[in-house]
N, CA, C and O atoms as a GROMACS GRO file, in nm:
protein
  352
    1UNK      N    1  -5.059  -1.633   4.228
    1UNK     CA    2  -5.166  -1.655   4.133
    1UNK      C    3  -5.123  -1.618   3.992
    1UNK      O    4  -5.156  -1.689   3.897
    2UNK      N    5  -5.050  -1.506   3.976
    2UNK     CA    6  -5.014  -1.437   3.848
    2UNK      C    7  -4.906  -1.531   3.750
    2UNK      O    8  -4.888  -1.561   3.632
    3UNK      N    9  -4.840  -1.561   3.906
    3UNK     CA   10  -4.707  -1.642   3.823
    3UNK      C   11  -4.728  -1.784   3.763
    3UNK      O   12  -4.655  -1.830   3.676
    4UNK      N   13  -4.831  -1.847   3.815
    4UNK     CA   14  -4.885  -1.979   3.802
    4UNK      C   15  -4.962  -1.948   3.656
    4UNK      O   16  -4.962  -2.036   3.570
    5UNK      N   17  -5.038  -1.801   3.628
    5UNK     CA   18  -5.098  -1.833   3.519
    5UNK      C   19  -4.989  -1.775   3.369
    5UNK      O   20  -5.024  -1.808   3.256
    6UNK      N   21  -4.856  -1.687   3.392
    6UNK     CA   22  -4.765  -1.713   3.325
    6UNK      C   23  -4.704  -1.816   3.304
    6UNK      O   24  -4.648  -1.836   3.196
    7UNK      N   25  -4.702  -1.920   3.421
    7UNK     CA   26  -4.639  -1.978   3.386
    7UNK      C   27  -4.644  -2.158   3.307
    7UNK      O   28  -4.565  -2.248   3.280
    8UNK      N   29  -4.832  -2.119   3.295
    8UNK     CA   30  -4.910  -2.188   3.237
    8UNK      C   31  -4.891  -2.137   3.075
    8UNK      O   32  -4.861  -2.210   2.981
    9UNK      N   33  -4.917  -1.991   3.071
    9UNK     CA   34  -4.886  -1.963   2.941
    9UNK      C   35  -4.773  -2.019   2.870
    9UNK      O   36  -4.781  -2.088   2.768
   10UNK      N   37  -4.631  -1.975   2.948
   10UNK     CA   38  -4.543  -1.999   2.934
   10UNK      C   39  -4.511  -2.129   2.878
   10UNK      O   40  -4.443  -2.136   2.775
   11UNK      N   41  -4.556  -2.236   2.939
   11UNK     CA   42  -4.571  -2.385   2.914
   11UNK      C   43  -4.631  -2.379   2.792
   11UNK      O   44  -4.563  -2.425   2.700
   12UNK      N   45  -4.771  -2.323   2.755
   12UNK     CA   46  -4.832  -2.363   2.608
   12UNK      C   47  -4.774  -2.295   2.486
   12UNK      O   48  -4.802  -2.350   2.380
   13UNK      N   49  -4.711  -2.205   2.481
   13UNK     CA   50  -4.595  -2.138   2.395
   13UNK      C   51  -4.474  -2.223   2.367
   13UNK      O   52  -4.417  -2.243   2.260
   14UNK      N   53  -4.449  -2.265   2.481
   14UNK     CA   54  -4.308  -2.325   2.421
   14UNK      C   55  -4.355  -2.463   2.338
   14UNK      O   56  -4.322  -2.502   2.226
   15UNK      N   57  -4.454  -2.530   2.450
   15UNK     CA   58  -4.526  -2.682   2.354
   15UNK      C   59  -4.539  -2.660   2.206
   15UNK      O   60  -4.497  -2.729   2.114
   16UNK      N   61  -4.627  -2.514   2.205
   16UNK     CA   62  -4.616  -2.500   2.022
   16UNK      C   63  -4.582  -2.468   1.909
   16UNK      O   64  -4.618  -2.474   1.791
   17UNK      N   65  -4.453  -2.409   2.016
   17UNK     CA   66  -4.330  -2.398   1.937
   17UNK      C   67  -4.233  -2.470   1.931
   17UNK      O   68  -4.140  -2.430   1.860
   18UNK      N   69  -4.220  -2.596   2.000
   18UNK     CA   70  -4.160  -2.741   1.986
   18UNK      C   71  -4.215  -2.821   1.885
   18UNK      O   72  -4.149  -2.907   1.826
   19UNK      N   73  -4.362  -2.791   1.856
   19UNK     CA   74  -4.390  -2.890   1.768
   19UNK      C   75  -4.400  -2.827   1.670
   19UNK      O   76  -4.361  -2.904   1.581
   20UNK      N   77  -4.437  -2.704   1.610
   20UNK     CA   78  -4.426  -2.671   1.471
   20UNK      C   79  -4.256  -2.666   1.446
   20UNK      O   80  -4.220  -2.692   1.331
   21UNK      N   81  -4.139  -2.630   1.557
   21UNK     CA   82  -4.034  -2.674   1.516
   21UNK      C   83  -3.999  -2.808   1.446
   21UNK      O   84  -3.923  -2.827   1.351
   22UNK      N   85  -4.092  -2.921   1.538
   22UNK     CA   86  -4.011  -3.062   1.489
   22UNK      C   87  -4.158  -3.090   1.346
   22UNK      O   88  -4.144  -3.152   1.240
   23UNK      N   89  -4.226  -3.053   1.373
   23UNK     CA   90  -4.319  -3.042   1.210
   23UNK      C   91  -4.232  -2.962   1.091
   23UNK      O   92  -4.231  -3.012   0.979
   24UNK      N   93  -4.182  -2.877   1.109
   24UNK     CA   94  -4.066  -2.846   1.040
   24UNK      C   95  -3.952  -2.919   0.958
   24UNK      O   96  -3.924  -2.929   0.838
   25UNK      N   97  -3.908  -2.958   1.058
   25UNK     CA   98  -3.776  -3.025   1.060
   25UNK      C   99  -3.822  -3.163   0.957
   25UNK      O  100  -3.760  -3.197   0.856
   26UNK      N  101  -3.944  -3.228   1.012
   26UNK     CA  102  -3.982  -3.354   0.942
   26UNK      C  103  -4.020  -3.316   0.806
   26UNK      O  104  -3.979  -3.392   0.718
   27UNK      N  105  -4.091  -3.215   0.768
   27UNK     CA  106  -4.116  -3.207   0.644
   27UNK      C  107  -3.965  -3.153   0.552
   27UNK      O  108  -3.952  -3.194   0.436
   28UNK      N  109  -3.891  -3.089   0.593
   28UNK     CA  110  -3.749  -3.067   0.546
   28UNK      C  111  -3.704  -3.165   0.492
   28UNK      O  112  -3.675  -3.176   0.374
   29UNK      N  113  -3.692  -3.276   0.608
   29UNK     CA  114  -3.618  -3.452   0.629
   29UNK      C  115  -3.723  -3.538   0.511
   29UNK      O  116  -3.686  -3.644   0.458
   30UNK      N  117  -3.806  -3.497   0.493
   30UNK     CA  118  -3.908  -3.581   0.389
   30UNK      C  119  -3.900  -3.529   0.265
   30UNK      O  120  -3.892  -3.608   0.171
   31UNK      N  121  -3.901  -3.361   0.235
   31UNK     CA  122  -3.883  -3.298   0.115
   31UNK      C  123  -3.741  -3.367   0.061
   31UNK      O  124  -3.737  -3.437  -0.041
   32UNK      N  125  -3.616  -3.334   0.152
   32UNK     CA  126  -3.458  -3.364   0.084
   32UNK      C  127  -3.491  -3.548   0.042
   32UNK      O  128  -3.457  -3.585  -0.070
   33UNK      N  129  -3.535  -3.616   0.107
   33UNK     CA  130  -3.497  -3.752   0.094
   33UNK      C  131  -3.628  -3.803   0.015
   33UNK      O  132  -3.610  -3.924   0.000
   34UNK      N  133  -3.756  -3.764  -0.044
   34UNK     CA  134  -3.831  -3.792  -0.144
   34UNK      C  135  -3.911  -3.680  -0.228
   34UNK      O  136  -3.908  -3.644  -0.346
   35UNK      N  137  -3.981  -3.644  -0.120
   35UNK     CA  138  -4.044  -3.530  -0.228
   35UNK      C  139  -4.019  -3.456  -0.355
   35UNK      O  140  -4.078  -3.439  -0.461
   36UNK      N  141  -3.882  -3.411  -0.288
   36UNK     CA  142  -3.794  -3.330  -0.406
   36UNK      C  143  -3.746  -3.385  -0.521
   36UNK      O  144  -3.664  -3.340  -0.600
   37UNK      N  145  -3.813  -3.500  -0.523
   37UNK     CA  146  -3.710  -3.569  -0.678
   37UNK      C  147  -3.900  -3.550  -0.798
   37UNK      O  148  -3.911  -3.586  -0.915
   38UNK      N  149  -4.004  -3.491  -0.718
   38UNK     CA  150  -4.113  -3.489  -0.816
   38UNK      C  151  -4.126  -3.321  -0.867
   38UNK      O  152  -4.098  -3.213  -0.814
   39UNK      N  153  -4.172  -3.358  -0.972
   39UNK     CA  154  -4.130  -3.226  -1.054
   39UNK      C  155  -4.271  -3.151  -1.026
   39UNK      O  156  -4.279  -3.028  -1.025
   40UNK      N  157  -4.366  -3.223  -1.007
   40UNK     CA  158  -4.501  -3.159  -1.010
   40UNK      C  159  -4.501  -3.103  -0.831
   40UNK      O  160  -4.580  -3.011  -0.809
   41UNK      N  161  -4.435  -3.144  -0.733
   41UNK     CA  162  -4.442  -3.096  -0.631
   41UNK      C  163  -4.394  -2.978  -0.612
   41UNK      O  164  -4.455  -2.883  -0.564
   42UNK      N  165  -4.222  -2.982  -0.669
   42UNK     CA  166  -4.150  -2.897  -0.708
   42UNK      C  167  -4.157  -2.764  -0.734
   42UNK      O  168  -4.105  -2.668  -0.676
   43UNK      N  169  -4.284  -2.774  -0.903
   43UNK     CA  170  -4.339  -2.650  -0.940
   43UNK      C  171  -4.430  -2.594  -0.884
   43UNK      O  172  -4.461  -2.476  -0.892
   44UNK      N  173  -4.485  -2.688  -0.814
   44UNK     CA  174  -4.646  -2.629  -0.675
   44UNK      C  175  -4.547  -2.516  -0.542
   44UNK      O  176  -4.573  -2.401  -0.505
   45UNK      N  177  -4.429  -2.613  -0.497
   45UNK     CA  178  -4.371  -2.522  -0.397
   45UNK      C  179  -4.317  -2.380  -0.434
   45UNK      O  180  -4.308  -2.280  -0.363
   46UNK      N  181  -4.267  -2.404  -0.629
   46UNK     CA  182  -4.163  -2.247  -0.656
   46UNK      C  183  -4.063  -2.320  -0.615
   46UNK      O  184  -4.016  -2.275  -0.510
   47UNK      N  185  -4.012  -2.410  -0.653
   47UNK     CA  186  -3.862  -2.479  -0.568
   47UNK      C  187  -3.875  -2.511  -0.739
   47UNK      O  188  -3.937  -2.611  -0.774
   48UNK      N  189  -3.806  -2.409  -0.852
   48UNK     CA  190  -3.761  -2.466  -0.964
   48UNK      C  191  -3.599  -2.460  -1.005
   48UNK      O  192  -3.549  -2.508  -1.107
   49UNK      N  193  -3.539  -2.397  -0.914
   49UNK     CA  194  -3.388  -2.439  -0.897
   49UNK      C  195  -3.315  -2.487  -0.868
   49UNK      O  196  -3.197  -2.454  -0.866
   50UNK      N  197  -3.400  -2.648  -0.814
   50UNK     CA  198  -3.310  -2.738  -0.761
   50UNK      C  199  -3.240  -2.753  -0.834
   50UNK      O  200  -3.251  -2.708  -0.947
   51UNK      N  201  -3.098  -2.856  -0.775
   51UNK     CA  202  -2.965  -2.918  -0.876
   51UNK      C  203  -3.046  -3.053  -0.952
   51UNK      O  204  -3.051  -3.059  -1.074
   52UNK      N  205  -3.093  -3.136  -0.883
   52UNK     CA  206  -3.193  -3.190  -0.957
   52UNK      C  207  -3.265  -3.175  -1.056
   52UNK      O  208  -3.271  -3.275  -1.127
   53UNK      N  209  -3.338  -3.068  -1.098
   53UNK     CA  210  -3.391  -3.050  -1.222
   53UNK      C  211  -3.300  -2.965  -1.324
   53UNK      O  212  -3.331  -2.912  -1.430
   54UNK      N  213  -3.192  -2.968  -1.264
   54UNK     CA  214  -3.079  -2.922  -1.327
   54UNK      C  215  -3.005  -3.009  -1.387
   54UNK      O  216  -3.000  -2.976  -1.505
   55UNK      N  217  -2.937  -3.117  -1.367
   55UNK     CA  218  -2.878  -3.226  -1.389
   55UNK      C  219  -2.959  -3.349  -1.407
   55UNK      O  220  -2.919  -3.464  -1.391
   56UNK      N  221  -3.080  -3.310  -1.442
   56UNK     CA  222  -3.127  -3.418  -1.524
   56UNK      C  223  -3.113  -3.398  -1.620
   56UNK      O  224  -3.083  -3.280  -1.638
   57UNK      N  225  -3.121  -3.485  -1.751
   57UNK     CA  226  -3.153  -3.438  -1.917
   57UNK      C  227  -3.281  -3.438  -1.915
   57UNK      O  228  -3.356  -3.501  -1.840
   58UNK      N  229  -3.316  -3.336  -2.034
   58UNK     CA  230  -3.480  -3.366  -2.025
   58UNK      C  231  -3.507  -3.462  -2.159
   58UNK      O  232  -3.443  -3.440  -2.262
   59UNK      N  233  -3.589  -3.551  -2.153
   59UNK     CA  234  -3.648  -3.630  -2.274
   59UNK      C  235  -3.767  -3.636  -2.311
   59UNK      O  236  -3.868  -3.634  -2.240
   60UNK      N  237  -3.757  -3.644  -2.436
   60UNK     CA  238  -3.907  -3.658  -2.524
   60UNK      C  239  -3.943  -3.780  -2.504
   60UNK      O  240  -3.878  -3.869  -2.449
   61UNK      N  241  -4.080  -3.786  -2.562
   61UNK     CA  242  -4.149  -3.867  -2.578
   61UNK      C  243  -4.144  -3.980  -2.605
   61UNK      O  244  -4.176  -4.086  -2.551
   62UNK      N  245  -4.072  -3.934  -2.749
   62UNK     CA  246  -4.050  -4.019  -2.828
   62UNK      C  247  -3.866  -4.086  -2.781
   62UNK      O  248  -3.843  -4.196  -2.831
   63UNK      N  249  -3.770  -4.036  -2.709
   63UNK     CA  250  -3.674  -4.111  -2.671
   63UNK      C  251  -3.719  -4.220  -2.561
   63UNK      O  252  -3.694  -4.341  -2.563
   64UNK      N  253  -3.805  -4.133  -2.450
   64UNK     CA  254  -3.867  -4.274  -2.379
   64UNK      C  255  -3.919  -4.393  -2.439
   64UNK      O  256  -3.901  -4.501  -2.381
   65UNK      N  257  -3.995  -4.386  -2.576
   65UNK     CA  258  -4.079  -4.501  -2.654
   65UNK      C  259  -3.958  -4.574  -2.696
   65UNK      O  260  -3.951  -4.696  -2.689
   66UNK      N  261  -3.826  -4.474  -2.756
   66UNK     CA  262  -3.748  -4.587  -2.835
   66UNK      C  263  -3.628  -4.638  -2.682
   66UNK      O  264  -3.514  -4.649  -2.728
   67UNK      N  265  -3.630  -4.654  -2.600
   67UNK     CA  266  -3.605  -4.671  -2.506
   67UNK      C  267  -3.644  -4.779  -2.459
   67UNK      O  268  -3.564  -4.866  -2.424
   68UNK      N  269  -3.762  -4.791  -2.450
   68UNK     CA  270  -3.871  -4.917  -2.376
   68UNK      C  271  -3.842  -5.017  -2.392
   68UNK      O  272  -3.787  -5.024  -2.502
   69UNK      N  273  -3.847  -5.109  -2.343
   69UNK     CA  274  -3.828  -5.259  -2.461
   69UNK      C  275  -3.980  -5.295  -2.516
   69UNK      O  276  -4.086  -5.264  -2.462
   70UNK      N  277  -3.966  -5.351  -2.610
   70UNK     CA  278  -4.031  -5.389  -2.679
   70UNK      C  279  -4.083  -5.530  -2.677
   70UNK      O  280  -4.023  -5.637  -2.662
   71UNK      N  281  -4.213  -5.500  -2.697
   71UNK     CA  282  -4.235  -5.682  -2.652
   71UNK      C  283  -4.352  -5.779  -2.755
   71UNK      O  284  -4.464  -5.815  -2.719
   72UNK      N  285  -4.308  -5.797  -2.844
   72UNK     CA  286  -4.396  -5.862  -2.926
   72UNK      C  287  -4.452  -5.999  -2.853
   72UNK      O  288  -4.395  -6.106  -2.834
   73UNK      N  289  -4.639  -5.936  -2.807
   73UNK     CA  290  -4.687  -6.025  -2.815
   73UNK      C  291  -4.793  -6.075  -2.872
   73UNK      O  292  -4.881  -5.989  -2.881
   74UNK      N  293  -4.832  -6.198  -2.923
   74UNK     CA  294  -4.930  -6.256  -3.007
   74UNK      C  295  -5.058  -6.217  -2.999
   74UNK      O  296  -5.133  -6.249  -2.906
   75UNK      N  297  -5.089  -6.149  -3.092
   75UNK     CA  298  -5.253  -6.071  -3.077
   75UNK      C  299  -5.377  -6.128  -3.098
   75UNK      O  300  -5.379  -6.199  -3.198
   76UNK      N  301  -5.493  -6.120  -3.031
   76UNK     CA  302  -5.570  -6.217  -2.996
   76UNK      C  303  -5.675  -6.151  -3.132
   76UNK      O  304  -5.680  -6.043  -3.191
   77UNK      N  305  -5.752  -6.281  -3.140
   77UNK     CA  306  -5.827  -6.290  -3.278
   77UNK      C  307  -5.915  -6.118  -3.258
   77UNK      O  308  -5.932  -6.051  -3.360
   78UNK      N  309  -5.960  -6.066  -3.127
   78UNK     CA  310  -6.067  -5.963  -3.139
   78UNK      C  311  -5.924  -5.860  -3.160
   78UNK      O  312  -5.949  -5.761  -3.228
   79UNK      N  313  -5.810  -5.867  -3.122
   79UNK     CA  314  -5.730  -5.753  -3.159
   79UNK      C  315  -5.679  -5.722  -3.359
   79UNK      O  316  -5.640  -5.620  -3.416
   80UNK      N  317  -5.707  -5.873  -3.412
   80UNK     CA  318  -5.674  -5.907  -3.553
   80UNK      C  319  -5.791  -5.844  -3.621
   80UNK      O  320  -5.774  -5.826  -3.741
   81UNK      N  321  -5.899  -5.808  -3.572
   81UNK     CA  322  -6.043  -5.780  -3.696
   81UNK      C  323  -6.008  -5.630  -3.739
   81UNK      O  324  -6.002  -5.528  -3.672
   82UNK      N  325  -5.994  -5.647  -3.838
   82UNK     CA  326  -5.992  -5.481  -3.872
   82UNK      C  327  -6.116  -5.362  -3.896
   82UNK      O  328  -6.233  -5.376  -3.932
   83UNK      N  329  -6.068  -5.288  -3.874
   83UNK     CA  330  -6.210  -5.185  -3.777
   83UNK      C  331  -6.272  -5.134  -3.941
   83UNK      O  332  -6.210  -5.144  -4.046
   84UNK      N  333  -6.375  -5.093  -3.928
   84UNK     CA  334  -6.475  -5.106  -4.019
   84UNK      C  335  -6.440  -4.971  -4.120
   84UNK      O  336  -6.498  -4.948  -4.226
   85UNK      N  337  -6.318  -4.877  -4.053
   85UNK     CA  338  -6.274  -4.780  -4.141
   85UNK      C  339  -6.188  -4.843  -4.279
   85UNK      O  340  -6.213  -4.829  -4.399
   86UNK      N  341  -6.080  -4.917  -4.210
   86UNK     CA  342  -6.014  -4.972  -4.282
   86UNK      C  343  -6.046  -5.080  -4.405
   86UNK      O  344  -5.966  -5.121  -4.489
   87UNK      N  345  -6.201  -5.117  -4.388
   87UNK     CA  346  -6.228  -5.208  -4.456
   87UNK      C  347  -6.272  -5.133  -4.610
   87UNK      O  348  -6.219  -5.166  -4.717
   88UNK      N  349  -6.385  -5.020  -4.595
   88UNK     CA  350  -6.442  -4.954  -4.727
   88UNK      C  351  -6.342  -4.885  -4.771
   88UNK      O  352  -6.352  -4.820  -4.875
   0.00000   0.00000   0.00000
């Protein structure tokens, strides 16, 4: 009787420690191969020493804007009216 209900225990211990192992393992396998490249996740975990945020450059604002391409397109008559500051 005793051994049957150890060995019931026994069984539900190891089950849930198989799966928070492989819950583990998957979030590891998901952090290295995406998570970790976001900076806002990053600073939520305390993971601010990756090589990653190391070997990036950091950029302004303004290098991203002159960066962009640029795209002149033709502005529609309600974008042409000039706003009622500019007029007085």
């Amino acid at each position: 009787m005793w051994q049957s209900v150890g060995l019931t225990l026994l069984v539900i211990v190891a089950t849930l420690v198989c799966a928070l192992l492989f819950m583990l393992f998957g979030w590891y396998v998901v952090w290295q191969l995406f998570l970790s490249k976001f900076k806002f996740l990053r600073e939520l975990v305390g993971d601010a020493g990756t090589p990653q945020a190391e070997t990036q450059p950091s950029e302004t604002k303004n290098e991203r804007a002159s960066n962009a391409p640029t795209r002149n397109r033709p502005r529609t008559a309600r974008q042409r009216v000039a706003s009622p500051e500019s007029t007085s």
